[in-house]
N, C-alpha and C positions, 0 to 999 in steps of 0.2 A: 614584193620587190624583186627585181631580178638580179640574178647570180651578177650581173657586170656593176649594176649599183651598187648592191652591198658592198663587194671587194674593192667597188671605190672610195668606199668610205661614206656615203651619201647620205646625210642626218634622216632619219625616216621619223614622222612628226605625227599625232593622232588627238583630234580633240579632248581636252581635259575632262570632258562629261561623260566621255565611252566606260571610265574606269567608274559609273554609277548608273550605267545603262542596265535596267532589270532583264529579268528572264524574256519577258514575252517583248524586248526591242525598244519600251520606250525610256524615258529620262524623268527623273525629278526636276521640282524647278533648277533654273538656272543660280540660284542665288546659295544653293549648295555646292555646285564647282567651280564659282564663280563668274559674275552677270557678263561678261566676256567673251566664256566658253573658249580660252585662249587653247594652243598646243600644249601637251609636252611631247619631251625628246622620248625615244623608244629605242635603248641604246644594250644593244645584244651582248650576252654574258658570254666571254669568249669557249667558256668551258660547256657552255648549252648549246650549241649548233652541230643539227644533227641530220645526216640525209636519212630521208624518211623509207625505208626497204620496203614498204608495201607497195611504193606507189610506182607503177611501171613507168610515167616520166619522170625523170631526174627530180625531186626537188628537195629542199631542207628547209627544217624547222629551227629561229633561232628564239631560246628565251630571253625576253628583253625587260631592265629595269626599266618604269618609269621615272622619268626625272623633268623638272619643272628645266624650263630653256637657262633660266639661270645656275642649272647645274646639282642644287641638291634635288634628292629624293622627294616625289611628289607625296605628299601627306595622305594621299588618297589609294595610292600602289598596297594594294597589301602583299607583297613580296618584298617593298621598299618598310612595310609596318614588321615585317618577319626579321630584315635584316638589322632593324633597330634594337628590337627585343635582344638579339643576339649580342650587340654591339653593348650591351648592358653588363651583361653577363662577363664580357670580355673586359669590362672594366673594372672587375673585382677580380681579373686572373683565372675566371671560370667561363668551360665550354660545356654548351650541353650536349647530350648526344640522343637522339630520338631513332625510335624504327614505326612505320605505317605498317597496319594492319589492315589491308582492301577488302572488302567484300563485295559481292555483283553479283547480277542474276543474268542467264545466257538464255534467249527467248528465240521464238520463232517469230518471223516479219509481224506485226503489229500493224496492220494498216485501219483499224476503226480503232480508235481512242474510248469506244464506248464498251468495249468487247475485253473482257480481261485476257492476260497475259498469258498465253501457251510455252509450254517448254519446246524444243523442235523434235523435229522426226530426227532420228539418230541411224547411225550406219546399218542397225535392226531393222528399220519401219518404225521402230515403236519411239511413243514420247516417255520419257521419264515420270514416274508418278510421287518420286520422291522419298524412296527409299537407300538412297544413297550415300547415306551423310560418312565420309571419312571409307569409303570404298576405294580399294584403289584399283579398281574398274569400273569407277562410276562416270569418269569422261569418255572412255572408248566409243561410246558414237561421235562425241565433239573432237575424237583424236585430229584429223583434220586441220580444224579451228585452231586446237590449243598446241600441235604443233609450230604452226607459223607466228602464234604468240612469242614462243619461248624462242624459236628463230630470230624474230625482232626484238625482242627484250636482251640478247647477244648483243644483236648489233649498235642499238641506242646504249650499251655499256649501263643496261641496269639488272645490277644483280639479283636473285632469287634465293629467298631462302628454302621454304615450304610453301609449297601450293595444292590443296585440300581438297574437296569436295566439300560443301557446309552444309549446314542442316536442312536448306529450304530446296523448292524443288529446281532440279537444274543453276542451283547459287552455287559459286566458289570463294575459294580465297586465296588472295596471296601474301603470304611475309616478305616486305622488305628487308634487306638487310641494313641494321643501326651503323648512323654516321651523323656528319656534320646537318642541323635543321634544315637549313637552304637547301642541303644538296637532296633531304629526303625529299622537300614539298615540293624540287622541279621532279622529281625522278617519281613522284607519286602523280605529280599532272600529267606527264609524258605516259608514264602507265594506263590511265584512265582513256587517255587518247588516242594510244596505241590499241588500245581493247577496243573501241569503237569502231577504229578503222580498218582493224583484219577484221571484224564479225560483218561488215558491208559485203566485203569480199567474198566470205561467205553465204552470205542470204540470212544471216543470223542478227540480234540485236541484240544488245548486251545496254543492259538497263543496270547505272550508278542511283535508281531512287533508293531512300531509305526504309522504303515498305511497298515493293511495288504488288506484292500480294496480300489477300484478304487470308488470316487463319495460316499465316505463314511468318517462319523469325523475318525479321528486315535487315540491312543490310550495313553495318557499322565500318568507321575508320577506326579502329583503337588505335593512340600511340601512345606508346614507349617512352619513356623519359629516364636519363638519368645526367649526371654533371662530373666531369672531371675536371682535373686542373690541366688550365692551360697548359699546351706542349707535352702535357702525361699522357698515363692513362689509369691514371689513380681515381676512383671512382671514390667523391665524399661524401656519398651515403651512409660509407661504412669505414670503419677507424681504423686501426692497427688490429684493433681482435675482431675483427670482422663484426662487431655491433652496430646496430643504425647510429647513425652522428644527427644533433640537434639541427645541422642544415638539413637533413632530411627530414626530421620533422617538420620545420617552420616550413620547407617544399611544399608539403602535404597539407598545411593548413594555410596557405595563400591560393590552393588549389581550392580548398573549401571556400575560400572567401570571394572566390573569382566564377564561381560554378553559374551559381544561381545569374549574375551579372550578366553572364559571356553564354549564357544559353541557344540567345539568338546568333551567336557568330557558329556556336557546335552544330546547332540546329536549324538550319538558313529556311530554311521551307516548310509551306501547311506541310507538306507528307512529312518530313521529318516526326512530325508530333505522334503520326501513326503507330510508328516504330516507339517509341519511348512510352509510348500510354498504353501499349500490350507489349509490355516486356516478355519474350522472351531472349534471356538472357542479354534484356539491352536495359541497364538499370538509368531512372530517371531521379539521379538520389546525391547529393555531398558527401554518402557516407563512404570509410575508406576502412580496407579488411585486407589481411594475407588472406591469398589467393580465394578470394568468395566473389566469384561470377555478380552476383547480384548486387554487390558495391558499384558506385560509380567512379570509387578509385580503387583499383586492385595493385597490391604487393604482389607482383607474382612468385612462387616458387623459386629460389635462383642460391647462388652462390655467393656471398657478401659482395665480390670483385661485379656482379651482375646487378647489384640490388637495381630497382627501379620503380617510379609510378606508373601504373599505365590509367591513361585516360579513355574511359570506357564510353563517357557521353556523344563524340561523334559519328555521325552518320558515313556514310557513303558517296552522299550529297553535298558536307561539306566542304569548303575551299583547302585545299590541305595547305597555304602558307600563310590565310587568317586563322584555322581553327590550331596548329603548333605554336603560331605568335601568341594567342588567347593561354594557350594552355601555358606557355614556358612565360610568357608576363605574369601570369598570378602566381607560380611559386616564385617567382624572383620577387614580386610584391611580400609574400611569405616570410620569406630568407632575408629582407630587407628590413623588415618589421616585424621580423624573431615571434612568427605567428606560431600557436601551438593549438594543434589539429585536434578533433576532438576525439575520447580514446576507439579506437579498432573494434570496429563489429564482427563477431563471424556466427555463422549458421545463420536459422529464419529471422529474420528481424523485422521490427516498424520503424515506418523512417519518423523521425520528430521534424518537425515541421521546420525548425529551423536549416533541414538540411532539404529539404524539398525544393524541386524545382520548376520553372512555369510548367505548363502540359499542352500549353497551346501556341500557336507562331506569337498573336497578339497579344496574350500574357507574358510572352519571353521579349518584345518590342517594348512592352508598355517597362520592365526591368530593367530594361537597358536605359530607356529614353530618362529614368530616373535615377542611375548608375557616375557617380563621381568618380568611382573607382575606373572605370572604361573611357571615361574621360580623362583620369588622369595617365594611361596607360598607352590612350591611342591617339588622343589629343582630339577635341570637340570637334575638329572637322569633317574627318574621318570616321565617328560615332554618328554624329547628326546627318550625314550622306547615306553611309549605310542607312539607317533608321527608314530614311525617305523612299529610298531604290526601295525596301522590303515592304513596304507599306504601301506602295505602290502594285506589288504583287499581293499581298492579302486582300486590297481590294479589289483586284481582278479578279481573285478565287471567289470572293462572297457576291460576285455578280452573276455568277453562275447558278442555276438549278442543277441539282445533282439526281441520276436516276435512282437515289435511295428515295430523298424527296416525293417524285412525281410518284413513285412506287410503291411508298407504305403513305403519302400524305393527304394524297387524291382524293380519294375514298373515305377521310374522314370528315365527320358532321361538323 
């Protein structure tokens, strides 16, 4: 749109079926966003318009709700499904408060799709072989790059907490800092997008897959969770003597009951599955432990005033204001129905099956597509859309030959 329209006020309008338009461009039937394919309105959040400082013409980005022409939120907006889960909470006098956990890998140009993934030649000559994890000279050839990140992450007014080197080769992380849900999942999309559009600039790629490497960790969203009371900041995880409070329990076991369901919302993609069926340190599990990496829910370490869940199951790849709406719906489902989680695992363990979760996109499709729970959480419209966009894309992947295939299957009798 341009700067004279916008500031005119100029309703900016966008077919109802884009908000279930898959990866590779196309649409499920029409009879999921309705036989019509009517508008909605696409109405800019005053506080998300942002000039974009990479871009040497002038322009800005605004983030906008969708909303049906008659004014409520479109059922199919998952930013409109975030800001419902919220509005939950706020009617029992509780806020939540969440922080993202980014991970991503920083590649060199990638132009054959068939040819894995290279780290770049760095300010040395040399590529990274990945030995770097938690150096703090492990960026210095991408100084460059990740100076004009941290530039632009100023100026979009998103703060930083810790930003890492991580275990894989040439992968990073970044801590956001915890706050209001909505404000993290624009300030986690604007991150993700900002990262793409400086690494152009640079001749670099910067890959959000959740395994874009073979014999390599993948690349997770963990977030943070915890609740205070409305207008505080009294955290009721924890009491007067600083003990966990039964809200935090029944938290903890609406997260369990929500896992297995909402797998496909954590885990939107076949590559997703990569990442979770070779854990490392990306556990595929319901079960929840102080501070044990290999839980899918982890207590981290903290101070009562800090307690929190973090959720370990997303990826990199997922949506960050369907997978916080997933995650904060099932403990408020929890806290609603005074669930109680099953007891705390820590060191090696087996997971009991009851806490298992699918392993593959179309085992976590086929859980949802029989999930009452997802339907009562995000309303059949919005479940049965998704389902279709995503099945839509698994069946593009299974029409592919894969050079594993033609490579180990040629040759047999």
């Amino acid at each position: 749109m341009t700067a004279e329209g916008f500031l005119e006020g100029r309703r900016l309008q966008m077919a109802r079926g884009v908000l279930l338009q898959c990866i590779m461009g196309g649409y499920p039937p029409a009879r999921f966003y309705g036989s019509d394919d009517g508008d909605l309105a696409l109405n800019a959040d005053p506080k998300q318009i942002h000039r974009l400082p990479w871009s040497k013409q002038p322009r800005a980005l605004a983030i906008c709700d969708a909303d049906e022409l008659s004014g409520e939120s479109s059922r199919l907006s998952t930013r409109g499904q975030l800001k419902a889960v919220i509005a939950r909470y706020a009617a029992r006098g509780l806020a939540p408060v969440v922080a993202t956990e980014m991970e991503f890998f920083v590649f060199a140009p990638n132009t054959d799709p068939t040819q894995p993934f290279q780290p770049p030649v760095g300010l040395d000559g040399r590529r990274e072989e990945g030995h770097s994890a938690f150096s703090v000279s492990s960026n210095n050839g991408l100084r460059p790059f990740f100076n004009e990140v941290y530039e632009c992450m100023a100026a979009l007014g998103l703060p930083r907490d810790t930003f890492m080197h991580e275990m894989g080769v040439s992968q990073f992380e970044i801590n956001l800092l915890h706050g209001d849900p909505l404000l993290l999942a624009d300030q986690t999309f604007l991150f993700k997008h900002l990262l793409k559009e400086v690494a152009l600039k640079h001749h670099l790629t910067v890959v959000c897959m959740a395994k874009p490497l073979a014999h390599t960790p993948g690349s997770s969203m963990h977030i943070h969770q915890s609740i205070v009371e409305a207008g505080t900041d009294r955290n009721v995880f924890s009491d007067d003597a600083g003990q966990p409070t039964a809200i935090f329990r029944h938290f903890i076991g609406g997260q369990q009951a929500g896992m297995a369901d909402f797998t496909a919302l954590f885990a939107p993609n076949v590559n997703s599955y990569q990442r979770l069926c070779h854990p490392y340190a990306s556990p595929n599990n319901a079960c929840w432990s102080y501070d044990n990496r290999a839980a899918g829910l982890r207590i981290p370490a903290s101070s009562p005033e800090a307690r929190r869940v973090e959720n370990r199951l997303p990826g990199a790849d997922a949506n960050p204001y369907l997978a916080i709406a997933a995650s904060l719906a099932a403990g408020m489902y929890g806290i609603e129905n005074e669930l109680e989680p099953t007891p705390a695992i820590q060191g090696q363990f087996e997971v009991p099956d009851s806490l298992s979760l699918p392993c593959t996109l179309h085992a976590a499709l086929e859980r949802l597509t029989r999930s009452q729970l997802a339907k009562e959480l995000f309303g059949k419209e919005f479940i049965e859309g998704y389902i279709a966009s995503k099945t839509m894309e698994l069946s593009s992947f299974l029409d592919e030959i894969t050079p594993w295939e033609r490579r180990v299957l040629a040759a047999q009798a």
